[in-house]
N, C-alpha and C positions, 0 to 999 in steps of 0.2 A: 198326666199324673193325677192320682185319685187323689179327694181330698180324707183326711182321716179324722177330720174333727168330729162329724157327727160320730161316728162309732167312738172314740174316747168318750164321748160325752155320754152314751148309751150305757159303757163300762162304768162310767164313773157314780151314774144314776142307778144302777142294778147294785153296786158296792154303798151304796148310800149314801150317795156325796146328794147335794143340791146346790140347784144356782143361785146365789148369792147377788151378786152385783156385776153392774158392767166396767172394767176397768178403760186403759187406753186401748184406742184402737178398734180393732175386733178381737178384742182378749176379755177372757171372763174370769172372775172368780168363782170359783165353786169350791164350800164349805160341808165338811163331813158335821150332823148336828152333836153330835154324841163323844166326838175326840177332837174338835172342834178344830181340827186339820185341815188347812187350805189350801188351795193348788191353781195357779195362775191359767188354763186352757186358752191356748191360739185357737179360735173357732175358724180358722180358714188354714189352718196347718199339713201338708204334707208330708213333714219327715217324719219316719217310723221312728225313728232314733230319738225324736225332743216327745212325740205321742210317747213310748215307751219312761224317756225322763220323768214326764208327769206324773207314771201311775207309778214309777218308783217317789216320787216324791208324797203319793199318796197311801201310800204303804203296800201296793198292790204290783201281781205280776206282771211280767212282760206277753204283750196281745200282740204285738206286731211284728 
């Protein structure tokens, strides 16, 4: 199975999110500067489903 973190991360960075900090684990924070929105990213994540959760929690569509 493919991993899908880099491309989230890629989406989240074209939408204008940035990384913020490193949380537990291999999870990141990544903070929009402007709506000051933040979104927890599994950097080693395979399921379309929690990838997809993300960008909905980021206000953005479904990529996967």
């Amino acid at each position: 199975m493919v991993e899908i973190g880099p491309r989230l991360k890629r989406i989240l960075r074209k939408a204008g999110y940035e990384y913020d900090r490193p949380a537990k684990g291999d999870h990141e924070i990544w903070r929009h500067p402007e709506t000051k929105t933040q979104v927890t990213v599994d950097a080693g994540t395979k399921s379309r489903h929690t990838a997809n959760q993300v960008l909905k929690d980021a206000g953005l569509p479904k990529a996967f």
